[in-house]
mmCIF file of the C-alpha atoms, coordinates in Angstrom:
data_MODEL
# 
_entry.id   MODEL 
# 
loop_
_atom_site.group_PDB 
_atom_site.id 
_atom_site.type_symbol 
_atom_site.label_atom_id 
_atom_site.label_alt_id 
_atom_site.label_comp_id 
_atom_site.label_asym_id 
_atom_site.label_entity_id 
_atom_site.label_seq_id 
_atom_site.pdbx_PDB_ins_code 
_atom_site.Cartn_x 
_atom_site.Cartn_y 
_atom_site.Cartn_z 
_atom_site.occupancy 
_atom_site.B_iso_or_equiv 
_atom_site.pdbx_formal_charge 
_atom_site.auth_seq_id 
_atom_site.auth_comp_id 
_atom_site.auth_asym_id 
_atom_site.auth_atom_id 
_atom_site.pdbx_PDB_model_num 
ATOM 1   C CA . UNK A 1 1   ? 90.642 156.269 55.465 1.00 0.00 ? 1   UNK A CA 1 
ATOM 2   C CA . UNK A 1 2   ? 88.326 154.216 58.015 1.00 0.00 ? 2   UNK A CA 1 
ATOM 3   C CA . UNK A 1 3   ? 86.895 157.497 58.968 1.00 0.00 ? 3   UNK A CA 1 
ATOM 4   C CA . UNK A 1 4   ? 85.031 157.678 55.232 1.00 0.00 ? 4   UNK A CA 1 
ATOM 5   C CA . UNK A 1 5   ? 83.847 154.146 55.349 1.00 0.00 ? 5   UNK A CA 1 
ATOM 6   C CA . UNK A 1 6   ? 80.086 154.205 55.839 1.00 0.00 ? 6   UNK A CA 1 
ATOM 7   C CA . UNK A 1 7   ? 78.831 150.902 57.458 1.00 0.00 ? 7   UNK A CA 1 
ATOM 8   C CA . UNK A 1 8   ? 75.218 150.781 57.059 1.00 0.00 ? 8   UNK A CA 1 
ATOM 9   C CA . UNK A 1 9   ? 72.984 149.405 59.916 1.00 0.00 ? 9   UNK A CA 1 
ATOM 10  C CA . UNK A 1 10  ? 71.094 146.408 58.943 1.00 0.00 ? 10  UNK A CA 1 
ATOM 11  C CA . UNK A 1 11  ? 67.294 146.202 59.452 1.00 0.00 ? 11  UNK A CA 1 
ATOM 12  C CA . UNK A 1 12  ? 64.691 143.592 58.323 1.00 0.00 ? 12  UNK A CA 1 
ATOM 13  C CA . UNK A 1 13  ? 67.068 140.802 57.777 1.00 0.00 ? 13  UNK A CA 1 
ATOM 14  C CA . UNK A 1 14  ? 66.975 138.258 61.009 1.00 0.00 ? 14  UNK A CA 1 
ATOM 15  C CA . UNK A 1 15  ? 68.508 134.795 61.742 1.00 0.00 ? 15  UNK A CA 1 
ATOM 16  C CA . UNK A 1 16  ? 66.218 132.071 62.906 1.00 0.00 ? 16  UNK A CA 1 
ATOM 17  C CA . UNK A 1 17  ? 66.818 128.136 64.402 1.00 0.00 ? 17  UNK A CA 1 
ATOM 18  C CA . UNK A 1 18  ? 63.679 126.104 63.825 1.00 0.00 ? 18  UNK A CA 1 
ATOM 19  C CA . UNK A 1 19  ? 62.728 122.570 64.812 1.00 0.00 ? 19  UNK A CA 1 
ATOM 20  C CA . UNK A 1 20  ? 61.561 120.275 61.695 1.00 0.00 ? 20  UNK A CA 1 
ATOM 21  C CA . UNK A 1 21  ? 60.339 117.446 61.047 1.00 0.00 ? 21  UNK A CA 1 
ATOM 22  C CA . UNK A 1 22  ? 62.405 115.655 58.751 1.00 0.00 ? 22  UNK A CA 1 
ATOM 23  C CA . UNK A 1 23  ? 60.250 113.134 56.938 1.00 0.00 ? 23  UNK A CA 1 
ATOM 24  C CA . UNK A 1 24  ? 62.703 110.548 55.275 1.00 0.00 ? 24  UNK A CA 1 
ATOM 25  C CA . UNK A 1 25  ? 64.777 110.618 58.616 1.00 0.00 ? 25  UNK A CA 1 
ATOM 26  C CA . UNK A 1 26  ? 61.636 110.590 61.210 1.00 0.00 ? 26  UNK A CA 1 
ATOM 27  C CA . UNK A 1 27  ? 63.755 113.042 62.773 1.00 0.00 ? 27  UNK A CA 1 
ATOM 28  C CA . UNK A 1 28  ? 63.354 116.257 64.420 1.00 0.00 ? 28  UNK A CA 1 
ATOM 29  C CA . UNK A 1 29  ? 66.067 118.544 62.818 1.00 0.00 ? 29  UNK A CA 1 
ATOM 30  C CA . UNK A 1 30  ? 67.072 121.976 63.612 1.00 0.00 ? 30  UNK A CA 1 
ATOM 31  C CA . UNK A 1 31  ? 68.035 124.475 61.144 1.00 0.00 ? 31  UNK A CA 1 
ATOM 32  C CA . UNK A 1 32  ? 69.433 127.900 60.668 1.00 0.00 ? 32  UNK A CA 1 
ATOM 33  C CA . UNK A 1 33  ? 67.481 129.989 58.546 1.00 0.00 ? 33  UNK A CA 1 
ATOM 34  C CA . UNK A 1 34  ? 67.994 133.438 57.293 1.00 0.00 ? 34  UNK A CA 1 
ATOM 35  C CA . UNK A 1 35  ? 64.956 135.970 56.942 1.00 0.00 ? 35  UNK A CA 1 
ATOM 36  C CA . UNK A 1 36  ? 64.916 138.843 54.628 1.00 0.00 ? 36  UNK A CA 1 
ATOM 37  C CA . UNK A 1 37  ? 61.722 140.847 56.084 1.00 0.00 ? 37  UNK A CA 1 
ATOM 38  C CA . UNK A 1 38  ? 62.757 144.088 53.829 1.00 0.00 ? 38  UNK A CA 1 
ATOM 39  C CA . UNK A 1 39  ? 60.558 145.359 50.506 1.00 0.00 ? 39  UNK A CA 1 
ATOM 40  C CA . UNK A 1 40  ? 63.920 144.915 48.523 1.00 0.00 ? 40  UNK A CA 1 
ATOM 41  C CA . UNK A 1 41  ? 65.467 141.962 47.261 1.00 0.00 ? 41  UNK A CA 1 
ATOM 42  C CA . UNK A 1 42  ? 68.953 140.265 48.528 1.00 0.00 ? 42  UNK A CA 1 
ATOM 43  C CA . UNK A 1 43  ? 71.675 139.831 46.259 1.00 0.00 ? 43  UNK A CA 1 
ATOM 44  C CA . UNK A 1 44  ? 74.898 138.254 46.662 1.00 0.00 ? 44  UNK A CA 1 
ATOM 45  C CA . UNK A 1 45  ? 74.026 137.039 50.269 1.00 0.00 ? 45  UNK A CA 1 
ATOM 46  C CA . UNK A 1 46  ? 77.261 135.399 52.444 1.00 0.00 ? 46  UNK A CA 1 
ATOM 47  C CA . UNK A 1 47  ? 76.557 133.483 55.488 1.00 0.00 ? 47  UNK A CA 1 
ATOM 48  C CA . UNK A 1 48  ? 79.614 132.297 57.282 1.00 0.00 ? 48  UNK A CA 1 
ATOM 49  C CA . UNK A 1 49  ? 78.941 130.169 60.649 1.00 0.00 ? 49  UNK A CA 1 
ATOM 50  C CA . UNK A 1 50  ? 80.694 129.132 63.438 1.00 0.00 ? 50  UNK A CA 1 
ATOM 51  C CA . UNK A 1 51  ? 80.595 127.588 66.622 1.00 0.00 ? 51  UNK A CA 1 
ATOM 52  C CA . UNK A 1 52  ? 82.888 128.339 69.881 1.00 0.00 ? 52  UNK A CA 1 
ATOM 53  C CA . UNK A 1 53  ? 83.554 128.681 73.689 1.00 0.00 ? 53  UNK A CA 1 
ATOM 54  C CA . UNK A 1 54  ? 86.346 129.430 75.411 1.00 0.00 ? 54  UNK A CA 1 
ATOM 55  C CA . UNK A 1 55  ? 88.103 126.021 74.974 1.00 0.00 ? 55  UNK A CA 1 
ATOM 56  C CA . UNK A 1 56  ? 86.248 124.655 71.617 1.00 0.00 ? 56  UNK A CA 1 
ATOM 57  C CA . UNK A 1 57  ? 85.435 126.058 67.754 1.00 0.00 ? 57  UNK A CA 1 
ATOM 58  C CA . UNK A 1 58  ? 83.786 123.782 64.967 1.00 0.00 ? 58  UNK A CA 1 
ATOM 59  C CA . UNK A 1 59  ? 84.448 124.201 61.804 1.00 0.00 ? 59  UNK A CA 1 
ATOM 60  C CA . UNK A 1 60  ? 83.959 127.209 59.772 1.00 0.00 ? 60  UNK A CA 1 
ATOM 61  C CA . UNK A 1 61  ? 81.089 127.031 57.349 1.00 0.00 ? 61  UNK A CA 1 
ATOM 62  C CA . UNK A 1 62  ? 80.167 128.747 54.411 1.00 0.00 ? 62  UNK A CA 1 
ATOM 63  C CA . UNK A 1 63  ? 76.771 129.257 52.338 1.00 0.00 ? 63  UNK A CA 1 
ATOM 64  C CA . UNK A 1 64  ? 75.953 131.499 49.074 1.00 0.00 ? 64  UNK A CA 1 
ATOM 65  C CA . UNK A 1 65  ? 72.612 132.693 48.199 1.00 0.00 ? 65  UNK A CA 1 
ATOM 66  C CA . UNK A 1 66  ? 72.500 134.530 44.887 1.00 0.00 ? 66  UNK A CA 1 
ATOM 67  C CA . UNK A 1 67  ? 69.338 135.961 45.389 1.00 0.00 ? 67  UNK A CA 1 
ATOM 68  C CA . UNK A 1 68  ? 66.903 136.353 48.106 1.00 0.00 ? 68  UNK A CA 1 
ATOM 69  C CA . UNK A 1 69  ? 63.658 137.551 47.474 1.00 0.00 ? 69  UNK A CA 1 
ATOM 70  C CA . UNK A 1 70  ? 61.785 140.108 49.763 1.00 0.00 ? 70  UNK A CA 1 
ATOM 71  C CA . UNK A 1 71  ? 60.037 139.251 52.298 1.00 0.00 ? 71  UNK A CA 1 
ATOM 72  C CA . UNK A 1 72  ? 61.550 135.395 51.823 1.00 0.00 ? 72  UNK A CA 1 
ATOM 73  C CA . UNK A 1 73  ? 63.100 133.409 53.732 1.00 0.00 ? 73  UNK A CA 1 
ATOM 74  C CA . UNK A 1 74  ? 65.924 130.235 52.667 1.00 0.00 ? 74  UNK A CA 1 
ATOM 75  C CA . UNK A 1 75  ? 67.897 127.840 54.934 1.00 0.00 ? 75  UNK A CA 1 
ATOM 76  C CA . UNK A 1 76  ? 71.285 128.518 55.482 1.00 0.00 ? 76  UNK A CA 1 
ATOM 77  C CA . UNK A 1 77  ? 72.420 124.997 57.012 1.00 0.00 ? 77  UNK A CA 1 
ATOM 78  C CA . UNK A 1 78  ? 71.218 121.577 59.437 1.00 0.00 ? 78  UNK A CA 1 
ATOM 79  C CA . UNK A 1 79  ? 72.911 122.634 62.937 1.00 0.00 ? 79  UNK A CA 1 
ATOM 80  C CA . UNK A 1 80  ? 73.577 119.443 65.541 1.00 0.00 ? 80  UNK A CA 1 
ATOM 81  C CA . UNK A 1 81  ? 72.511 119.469 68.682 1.00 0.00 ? 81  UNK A CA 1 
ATOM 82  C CA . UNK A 1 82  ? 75.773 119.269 69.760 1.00 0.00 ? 82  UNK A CA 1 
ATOM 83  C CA . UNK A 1 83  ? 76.488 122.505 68.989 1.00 0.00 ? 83  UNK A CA 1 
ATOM 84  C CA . UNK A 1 84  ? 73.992 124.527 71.494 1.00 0.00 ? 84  UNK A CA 1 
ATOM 85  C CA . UNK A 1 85  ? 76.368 124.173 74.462 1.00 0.00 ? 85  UNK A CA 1 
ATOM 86  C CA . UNK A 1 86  ? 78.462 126.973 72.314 1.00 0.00 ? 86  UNK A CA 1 
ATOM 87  C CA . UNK A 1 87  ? 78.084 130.301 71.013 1.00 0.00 ? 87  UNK A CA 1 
ATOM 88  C CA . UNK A 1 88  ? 76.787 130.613 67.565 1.00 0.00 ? 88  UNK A CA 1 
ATOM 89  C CA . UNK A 1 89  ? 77.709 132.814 65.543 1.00 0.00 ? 89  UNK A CA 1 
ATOM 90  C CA . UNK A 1 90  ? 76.375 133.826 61.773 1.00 0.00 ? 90  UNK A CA 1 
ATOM 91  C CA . UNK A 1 91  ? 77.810 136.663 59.945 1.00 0.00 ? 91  UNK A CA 1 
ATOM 92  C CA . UNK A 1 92  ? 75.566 137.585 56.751 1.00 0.00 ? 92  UNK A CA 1 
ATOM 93  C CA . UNK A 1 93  ? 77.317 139.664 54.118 1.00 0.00 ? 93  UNK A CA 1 
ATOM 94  C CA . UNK A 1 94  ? 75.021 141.131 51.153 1.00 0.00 ? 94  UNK A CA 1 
ATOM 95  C CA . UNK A 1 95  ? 74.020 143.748 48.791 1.00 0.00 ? 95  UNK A CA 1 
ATOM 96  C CA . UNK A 1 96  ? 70.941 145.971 48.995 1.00 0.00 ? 96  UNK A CA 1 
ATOM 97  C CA . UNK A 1 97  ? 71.321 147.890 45.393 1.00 0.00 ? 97  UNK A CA 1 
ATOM 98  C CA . UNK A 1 98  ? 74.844 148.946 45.083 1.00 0.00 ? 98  UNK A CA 1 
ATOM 99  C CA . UNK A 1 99  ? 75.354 148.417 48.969 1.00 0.00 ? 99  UNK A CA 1 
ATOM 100 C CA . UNK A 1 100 ? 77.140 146.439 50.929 1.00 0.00 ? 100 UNK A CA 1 
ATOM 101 C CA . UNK A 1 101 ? 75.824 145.561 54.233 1.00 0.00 ? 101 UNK A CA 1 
ATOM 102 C CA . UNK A 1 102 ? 77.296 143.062 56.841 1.00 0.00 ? 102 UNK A CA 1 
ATOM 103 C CA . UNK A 1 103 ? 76.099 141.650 60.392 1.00 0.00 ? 103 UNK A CA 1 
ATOM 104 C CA . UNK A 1 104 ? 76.883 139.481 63.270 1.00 0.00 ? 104 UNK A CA 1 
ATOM 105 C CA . UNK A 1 105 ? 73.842 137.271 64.640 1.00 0.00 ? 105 UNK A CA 1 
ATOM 106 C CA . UNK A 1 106 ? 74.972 135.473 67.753 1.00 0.00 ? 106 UNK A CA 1 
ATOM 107 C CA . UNK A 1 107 ? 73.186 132.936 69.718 1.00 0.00 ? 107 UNK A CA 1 
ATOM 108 C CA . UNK A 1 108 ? 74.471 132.499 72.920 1.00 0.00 ? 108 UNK A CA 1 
ATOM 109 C CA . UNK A 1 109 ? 74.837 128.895 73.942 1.00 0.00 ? 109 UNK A CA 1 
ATOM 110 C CA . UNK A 1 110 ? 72.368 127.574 75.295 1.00 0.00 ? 110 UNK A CA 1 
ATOM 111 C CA . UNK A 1 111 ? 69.798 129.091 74.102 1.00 0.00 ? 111 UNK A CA 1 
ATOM 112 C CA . UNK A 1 112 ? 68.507 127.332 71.350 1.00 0.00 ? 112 UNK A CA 1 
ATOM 113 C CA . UNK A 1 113 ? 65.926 125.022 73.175 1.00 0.00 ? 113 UNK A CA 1 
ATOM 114 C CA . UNK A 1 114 ? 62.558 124.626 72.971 1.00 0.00 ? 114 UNK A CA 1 
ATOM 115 C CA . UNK A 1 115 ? 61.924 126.677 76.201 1.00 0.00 ? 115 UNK A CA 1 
ATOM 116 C CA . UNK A 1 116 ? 63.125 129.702 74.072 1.00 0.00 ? 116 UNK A CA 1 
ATOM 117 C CA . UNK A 1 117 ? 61.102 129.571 71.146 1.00 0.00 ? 117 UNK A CA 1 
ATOM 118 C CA . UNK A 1 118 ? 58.862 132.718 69.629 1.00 0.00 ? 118 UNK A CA 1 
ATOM 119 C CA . UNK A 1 119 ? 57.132 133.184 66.369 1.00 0.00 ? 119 UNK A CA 1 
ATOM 120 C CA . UNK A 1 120 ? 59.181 133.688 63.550 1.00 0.00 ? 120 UNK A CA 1 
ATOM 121 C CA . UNK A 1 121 ? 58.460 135.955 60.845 1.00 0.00 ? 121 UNK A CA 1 
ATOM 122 C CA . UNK A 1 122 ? 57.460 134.760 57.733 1.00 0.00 ? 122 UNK A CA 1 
ATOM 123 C CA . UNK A 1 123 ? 57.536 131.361 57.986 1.00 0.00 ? 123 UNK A CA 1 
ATOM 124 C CA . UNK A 1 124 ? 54.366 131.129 60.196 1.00 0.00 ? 124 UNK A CA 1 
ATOM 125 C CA . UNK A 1 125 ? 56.510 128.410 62.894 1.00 0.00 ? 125 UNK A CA 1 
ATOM 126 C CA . UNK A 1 126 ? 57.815 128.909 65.943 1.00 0.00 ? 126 UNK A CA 1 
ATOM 127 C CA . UNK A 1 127 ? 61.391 128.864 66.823 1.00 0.00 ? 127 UNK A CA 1 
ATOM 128 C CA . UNK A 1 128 ? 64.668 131.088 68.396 1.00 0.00 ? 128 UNK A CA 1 
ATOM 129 C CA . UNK A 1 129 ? 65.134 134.272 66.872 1.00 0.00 ? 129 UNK A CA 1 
ATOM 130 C CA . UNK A 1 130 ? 68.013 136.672 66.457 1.00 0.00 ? 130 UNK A CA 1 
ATOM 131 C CA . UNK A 1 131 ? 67.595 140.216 65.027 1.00 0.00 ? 131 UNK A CA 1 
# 
């Protein structure tokens, strides 16, 4: 029965979009990035992304992280620019032990810009961040 499901609540694992310099594209790229600020490691992490508004959706994306370390941090995909003037949504699946935990980071569009940007954990940089 739903009633005996028991959904933990996720803490110490954040989304982030960064700014980068990419060096063999002189470029400055922006990237998703997913944060795992707990004691305990990630296994088996899912990130599934999407973008969307009431008229538009890109493409559905998936990424698999076997492992992430604590208090690590690994990019989850390159995001175009294209893509801020919609909702964006990341749902991260993983397992904490023998748990399963799952969670929907949304940035609102529009709001990955510069103008938005506070320190990230971890990853001593600056960028938007969802927790």
């Amino acid at each position: 029965m739903k009633k005996d499901i028991e959904i933990p609540e996720v803490e110490g694992v954040y989304m982030a979009v960064v700014q980068e310099y990419n060096d063999i594209y002189k470029t400055d790229d922006w990237n998703a990035y997913i944060i795992n600020d707990k004691d305990v490691d990630l296994e088996m992490v899912l990130v599934v992304s999407r973008g969307y508004d009431a008229d538009r959706e890109t493409s559905i994306m998936r990424h698999k992280l076997e492992k992430l370390p604590a208090k690590s941090y690994a990019k989850a995909e390159w995001m175009q620019e294209d893509v801020f003037a919609l909702n964006n949504e990341f749902r991260v699946t993983f397992f904490e032990g023998n748990k399963m935990y799952d969670k929907k980071y949304i940035f609102r569009k529009n709001t990955i810009n510069i103008k938005a940007f506070q320190s990230i954990p971890l990853m001593d940089t600056k960028g938007i961040l969802v927790k």
